[in-house]
VOTIRO-755245 format. One record per residue (C-alpha): x, y, z; residue number from 0. Coordinates in nm, 4 decimals. Example, Ala and Ser with C-alpha at 12.3 -4.5 7.8 and 13.67 -1.06 7.14 Angstrom:
2
[[1.2300 -0.4500 0.7800] 0]
[[1.3670 -0.1060 0.7140] 1]
END
This chain:
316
[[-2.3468 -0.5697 1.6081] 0]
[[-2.0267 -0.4622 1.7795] 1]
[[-1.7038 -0.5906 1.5794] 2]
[[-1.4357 -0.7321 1.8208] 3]
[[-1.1740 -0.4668 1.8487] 4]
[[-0.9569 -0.5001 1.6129] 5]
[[-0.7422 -0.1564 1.6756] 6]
[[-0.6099 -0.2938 2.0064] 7]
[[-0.5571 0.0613 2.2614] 8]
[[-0.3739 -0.2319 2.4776] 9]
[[-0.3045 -0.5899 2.5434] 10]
[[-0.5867 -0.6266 2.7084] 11]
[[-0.8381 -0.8990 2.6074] 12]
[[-1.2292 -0.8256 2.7142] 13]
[[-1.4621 -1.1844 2.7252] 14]
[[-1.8304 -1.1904 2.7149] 15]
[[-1.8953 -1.4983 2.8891] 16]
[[-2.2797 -1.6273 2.8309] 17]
[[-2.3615 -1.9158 3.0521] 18]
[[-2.7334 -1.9860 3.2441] 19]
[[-2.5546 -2.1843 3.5317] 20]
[[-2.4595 -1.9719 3.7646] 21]
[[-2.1933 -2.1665 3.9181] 22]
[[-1.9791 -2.2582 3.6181] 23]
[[-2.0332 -1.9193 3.5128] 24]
[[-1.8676 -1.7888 3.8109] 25]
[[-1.5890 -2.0277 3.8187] 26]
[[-1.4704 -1.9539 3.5049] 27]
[[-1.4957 -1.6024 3.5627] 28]
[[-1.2524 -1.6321 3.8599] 29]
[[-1.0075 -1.8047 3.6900] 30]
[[-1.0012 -1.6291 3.3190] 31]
[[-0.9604 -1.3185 3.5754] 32]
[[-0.6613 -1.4885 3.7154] 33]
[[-0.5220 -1.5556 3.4011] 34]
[[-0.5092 -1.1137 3.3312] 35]
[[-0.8304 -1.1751 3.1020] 36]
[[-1.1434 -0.9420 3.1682] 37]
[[-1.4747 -1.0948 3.1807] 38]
[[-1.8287 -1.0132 3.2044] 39]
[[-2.0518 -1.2667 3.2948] 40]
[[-2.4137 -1.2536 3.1530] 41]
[[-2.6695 -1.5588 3.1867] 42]
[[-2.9316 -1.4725 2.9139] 43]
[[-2.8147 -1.5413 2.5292] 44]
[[-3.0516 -1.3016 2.3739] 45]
[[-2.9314 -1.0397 2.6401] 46]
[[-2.5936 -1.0556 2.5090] 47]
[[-2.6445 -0.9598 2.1600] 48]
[[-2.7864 -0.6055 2.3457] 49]
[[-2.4599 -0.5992 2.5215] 50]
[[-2.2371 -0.6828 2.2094] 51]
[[-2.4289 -0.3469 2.0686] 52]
[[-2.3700 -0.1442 2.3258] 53]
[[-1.9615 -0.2200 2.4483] 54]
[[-1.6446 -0.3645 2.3262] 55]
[[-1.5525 -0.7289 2.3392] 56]
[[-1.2450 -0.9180 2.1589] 57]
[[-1.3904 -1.2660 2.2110] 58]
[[-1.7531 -1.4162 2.3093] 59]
[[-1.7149 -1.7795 2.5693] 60]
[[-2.0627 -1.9453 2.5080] 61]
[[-2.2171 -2.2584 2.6803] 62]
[[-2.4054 -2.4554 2.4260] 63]
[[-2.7682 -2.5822 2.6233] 64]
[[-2.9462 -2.2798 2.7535] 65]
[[-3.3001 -2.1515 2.6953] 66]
[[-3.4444 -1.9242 2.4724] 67]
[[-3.1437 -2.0071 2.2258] 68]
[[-2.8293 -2.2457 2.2247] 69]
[[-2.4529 -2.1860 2.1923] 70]
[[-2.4610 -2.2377 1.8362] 71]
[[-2.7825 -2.0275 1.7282] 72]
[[-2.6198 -1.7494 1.9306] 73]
[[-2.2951 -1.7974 1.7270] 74]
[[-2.4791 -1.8266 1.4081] 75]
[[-2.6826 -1.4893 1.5199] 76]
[[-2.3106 -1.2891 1.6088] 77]
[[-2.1935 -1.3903 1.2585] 78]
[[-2.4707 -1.2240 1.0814] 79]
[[-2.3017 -0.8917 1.1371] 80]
[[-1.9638 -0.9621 1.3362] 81]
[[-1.6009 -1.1821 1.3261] 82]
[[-1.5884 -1.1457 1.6726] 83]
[[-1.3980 -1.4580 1.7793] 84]
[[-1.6768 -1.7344 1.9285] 85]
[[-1.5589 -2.0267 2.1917] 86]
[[-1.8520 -2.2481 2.2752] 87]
[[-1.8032 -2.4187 2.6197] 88]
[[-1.9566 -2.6871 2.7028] 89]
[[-2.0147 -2.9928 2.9147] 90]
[[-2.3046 -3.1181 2.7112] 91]
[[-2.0546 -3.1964 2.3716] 92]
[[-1.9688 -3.4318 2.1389] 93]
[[-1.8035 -3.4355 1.7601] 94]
[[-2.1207 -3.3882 1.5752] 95]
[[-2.1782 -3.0386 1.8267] 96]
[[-1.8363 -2.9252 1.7628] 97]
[[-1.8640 -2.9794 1.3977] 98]
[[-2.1994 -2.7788 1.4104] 99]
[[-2.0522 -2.5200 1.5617] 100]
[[-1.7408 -2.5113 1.3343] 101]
[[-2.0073 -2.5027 1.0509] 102]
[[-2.1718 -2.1461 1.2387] 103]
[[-1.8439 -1.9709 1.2712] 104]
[[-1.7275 -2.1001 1.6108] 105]
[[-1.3365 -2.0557 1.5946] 106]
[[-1.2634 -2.3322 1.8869] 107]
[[-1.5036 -2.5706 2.1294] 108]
[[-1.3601 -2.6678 2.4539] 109]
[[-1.5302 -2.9000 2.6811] 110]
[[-1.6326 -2.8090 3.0333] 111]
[[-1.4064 -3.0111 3.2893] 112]
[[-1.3747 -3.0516 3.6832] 113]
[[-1.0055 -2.9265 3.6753] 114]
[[-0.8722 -2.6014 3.7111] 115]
[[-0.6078 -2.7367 3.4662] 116]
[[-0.8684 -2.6434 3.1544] 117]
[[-0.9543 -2.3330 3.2425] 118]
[[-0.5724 -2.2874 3.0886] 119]
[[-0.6456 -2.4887 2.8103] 120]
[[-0.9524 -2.2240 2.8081] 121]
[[-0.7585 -1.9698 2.8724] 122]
[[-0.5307 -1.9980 2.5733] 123]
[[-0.7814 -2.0866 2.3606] 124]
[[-0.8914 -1.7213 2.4093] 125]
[[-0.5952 -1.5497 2.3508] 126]
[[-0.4680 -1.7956 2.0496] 127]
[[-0.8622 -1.6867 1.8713] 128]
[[-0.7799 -1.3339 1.9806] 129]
[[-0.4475 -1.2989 1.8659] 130]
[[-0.5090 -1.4934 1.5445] 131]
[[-0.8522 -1.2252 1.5042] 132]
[[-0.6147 -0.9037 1.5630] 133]
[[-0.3666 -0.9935 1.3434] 134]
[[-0.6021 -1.0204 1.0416] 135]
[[-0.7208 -0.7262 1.1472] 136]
[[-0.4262 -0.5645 1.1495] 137]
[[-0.3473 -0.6867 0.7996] 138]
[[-0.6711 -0.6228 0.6595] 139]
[[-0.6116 -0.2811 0.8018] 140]
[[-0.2720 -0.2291 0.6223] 141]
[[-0.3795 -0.3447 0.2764] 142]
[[-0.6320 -0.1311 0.3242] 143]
[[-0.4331 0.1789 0.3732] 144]
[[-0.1915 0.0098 0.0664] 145]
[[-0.4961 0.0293 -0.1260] 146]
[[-0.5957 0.3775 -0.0878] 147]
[[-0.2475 0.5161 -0.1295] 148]
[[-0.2486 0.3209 -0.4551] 149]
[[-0.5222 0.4552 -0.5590] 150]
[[-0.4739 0.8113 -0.4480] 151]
[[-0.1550 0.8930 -0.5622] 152]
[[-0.0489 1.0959 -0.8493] 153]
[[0.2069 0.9042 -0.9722] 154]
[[0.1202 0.6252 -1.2242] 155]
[[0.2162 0.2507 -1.1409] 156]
[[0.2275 -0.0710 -1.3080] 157]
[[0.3075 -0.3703 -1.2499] 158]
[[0.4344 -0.5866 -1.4979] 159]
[[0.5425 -0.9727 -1.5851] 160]
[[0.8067 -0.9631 -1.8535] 161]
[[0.7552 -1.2018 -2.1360] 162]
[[1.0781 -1.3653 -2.2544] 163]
[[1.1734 -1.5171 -2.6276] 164]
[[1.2913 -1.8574 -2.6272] 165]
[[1.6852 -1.7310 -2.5496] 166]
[[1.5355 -1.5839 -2.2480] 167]
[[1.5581 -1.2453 -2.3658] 168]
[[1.2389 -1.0499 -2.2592] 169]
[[1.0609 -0.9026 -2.5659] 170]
[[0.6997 -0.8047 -2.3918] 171]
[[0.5458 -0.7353 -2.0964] 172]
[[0.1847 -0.8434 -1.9438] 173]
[[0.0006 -0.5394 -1.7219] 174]
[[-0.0789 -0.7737 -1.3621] 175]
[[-0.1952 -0.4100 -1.2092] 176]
[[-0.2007 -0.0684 -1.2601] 177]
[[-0.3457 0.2368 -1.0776] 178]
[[-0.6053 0.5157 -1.1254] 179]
[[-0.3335 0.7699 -1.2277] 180]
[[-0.2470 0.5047 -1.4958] 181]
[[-0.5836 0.4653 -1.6533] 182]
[[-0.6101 0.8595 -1.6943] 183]
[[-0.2527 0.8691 -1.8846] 184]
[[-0.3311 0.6576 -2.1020] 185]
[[-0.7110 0.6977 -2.1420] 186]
[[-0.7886 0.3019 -2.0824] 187]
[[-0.9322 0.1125 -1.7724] 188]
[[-0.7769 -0.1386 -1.5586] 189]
[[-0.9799 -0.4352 -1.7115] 190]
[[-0.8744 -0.3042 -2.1291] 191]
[[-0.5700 -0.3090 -1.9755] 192]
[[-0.5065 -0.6031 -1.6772] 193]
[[-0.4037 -0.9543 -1.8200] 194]
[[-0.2643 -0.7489 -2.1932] 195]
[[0.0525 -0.7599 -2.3797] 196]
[[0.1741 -0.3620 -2.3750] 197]
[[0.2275 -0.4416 -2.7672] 198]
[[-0.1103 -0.5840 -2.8354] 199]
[[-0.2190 -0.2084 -2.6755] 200]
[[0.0158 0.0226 -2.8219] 201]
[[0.1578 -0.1617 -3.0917] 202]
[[0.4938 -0.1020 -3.1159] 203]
[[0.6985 -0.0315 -2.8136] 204]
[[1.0629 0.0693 -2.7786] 205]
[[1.3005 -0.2173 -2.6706] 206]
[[1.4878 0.0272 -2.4307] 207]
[[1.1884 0.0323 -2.1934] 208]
[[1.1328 -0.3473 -2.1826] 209]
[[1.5483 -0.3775 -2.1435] 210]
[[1.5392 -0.1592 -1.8290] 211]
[[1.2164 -0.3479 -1.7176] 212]
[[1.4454 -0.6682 -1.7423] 213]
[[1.7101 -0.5248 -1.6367] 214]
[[1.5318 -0.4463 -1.2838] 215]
[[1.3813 -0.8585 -1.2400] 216]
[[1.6813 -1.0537 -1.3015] 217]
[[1.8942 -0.8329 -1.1612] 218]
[[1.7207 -0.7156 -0.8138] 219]
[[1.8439 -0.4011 -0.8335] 220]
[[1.6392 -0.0721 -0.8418] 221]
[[1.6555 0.0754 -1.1838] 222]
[[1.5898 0.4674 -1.1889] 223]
[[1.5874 0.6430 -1.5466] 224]
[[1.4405 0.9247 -1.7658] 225]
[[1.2688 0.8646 -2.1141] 226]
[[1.1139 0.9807 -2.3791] 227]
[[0.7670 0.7343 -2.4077] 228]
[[0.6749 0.7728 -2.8095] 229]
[[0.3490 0.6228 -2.7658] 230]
[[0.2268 0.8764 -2.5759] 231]
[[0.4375 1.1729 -2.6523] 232]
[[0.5202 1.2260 -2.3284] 233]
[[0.8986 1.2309 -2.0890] 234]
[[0.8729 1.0511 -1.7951] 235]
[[1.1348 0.9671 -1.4995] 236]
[[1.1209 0.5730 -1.3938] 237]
[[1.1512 0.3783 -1.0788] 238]
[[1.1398 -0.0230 -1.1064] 239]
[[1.2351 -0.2893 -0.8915] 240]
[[1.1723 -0.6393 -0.8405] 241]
[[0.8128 -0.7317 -0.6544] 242]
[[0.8959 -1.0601 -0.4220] 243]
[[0.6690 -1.2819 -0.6703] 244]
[[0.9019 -1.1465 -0.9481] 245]
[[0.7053 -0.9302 -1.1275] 246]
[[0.7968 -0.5936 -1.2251] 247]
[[0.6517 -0.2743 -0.9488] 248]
[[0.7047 0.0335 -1.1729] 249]
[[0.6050 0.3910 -1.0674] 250]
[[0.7109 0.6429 -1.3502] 251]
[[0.5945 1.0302 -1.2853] 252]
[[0.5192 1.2653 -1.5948] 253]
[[0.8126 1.5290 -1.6506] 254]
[[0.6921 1.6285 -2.0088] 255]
[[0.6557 2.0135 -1.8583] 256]
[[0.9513 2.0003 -1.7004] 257]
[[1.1583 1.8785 -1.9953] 258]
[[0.9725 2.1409 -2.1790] 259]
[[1.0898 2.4077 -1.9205] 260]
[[1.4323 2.3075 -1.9627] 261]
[[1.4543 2.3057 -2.3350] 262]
[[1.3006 2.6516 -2.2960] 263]
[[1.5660 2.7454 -2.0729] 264]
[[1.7909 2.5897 -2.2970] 265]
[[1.7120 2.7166 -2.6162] 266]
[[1.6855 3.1162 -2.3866] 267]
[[2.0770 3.0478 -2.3334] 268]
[[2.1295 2.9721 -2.6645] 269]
[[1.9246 3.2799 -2.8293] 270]
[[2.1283 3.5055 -2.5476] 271]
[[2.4727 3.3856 -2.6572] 272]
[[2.4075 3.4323 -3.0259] 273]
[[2.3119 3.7776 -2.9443] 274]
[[2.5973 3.8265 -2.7672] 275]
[[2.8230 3.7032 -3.0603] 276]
[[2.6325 3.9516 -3.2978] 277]
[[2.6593 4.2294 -3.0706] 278]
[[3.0679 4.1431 -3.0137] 279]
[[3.0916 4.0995 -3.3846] 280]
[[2.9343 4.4288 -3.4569] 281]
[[3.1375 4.5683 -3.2109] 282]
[[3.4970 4.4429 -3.3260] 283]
[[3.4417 4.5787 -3.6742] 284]
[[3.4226 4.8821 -3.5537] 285]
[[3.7459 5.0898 -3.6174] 286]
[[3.6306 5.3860 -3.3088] 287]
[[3.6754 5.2486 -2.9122] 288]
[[3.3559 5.0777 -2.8169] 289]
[[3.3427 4.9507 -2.4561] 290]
[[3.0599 4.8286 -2.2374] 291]
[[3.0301 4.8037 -1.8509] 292]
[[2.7846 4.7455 -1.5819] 293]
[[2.6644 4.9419 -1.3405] 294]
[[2.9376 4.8715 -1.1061] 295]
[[3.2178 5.0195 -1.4213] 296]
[[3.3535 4.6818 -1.4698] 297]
[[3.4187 4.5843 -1.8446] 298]
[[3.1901 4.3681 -1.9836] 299]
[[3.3020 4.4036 -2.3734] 300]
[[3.5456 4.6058 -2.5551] 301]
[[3.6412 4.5988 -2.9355] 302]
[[4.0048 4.5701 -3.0499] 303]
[[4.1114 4.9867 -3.0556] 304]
[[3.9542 4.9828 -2.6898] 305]
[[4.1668 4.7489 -2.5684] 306]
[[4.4959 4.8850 -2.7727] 307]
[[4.3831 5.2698 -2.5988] 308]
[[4.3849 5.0987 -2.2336] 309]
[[4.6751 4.8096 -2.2864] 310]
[[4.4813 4.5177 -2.2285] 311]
[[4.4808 4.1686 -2.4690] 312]
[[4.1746 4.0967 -2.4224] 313]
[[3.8308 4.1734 -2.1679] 314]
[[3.9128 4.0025 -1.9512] 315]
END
């Protein structure tokens, strides 16, 4: 069954109208038309749930009494496999129809008249089911796409509610959500792990992370940070803010190998210098001139008698 389009190319709004009498089929035609709605008219209710296969509708208009199968079997049949929005239009109703109809899926009933003035009522009807259906759409599409990007990405998230002691100091956190990339740090799923005090799973935690976590909620601010995480051996560099419900969103990103690189670095600069002070001790002691120079002659070291020979202080 053909869904009602829910990525909208335009603001265009395409009716199936199924009706078996001719002449208010027509007539409603004309004036949905006039009111910059396209329609196609079809008499046979089995017919159109070929046509729903086959094209693109945003909205079905349905009489309720015709052969074969009734306004509210044919709604009842579209719902099986589409939330296309469903009108039934009729001249035949009453409260206990509409509330059958409700009961199938129908989003509105409007009730056939002899003025043009409800083919407007009609008329918006149609757009206020289509507009309503396109915006869930449209939201169903974007957590959707939320969704995947929170489960696709490589940097771990968690979201938190902060536990506070009775001086309103928070002391522990609960885990609301967290993320694929999450359960692989830390080797547990989402349900060991939803719903759980962070201390009840790792035991002891460092009060600096749940500070900064605080920090973040009662003070709206973004809070961005590196850390050392003991529990897991492992450096990481923090982002947390406050979530709207007031919970804690925090995405933290692994930077264990490049704190290791660094230290590396670090401890290169350190092991070069100490050479460097060897070599320069070494050198001073030495009672002969001893220089040194790059490739392009400039002085790079020279012991004491060097310097006395050429009347310089010092190297540099």
């Amino acid at each position: 069954m053909s869904k009602a389009s829910s990525s909208v190319r335009d603001n265009l709004i395409r009716v199936l109208l199924v009706d078996d009498e001719e002449s208010w089929r027509e007539l409603a035609g004309i004036n949905l038309r006039a009111n910059s709605i396209d329609v196609t008219e079809i008499a046979e209710s089995s017919e159109s749930l070929q046509l729903l296969r086959e094209k693109i509708f945003d909205c079905v208009v349905s009489d309720y009494k015709m052969p074969n199968m009734n306004g509210i079997q044919l709604c009842a049949e579209i719902r099986k496999t589409s939330k296309i929005p469903f009108i039934l239009y009729t001249g035949h109703g009453s409260e206990e129809v509409a509330s059958t109809a409700f009961a199938a899926g129908a989003d509105d009933y409007v009730r056939k008249e002899e003025t043009l003035a409800h083919y407007q009522i009609l008329a918006r009807s149609i757009r206020h089911a289509v507009e309503k259906r396109r915006a869930e759409d449209a939201l169903m599409e974007s957590e959707e796409r939320y969704r995947q990007l929170f489960e696709s990405m490589n940097e771990c998230f968690q979201l938190l509610e902060l536990i506070p002691d009775e001086s309103g100091v928070a002391v522990d956190y609960t885990y609301v959500d967290v993320n694929p990339a999450f359960e692989r740090l830390t080797h547990k799923s989402k349900e060991e792990l939803v719903g759980k005090r962070v201390k009840e799973i790792f035991g002891v935690v460092e009060q600096y992370w749940i500070d900064a976590y605080d920090r973040a909620v009662k003070t709206g601010e973004r809070v961005h940070f590196e850390n050392y995480g003991a529990e897991l051996d492992r450096w990481y560099e923090i982002d947390a803010w406050r979530t709207p419900q007031g919970y804690c969103a925090v995405i933290f990103t692994d930077i264990t190998e490049r704190k290791k690189a660094e230290e590396e670095k670090r401890k290169f600069a350190e092991d070069i210098q100490r050479e460097r002070d060897r070599l320069s001790a070494l050198v001073n002691s030495i009672q002969d001139e001893v220089w040194f120079a790059d490739t392009e002659h400039r002085f790079t070291l020279a012991n004491p008698s060097a310097l006395r020979e050429f009347g310089y202080a010092s190297v540099d």
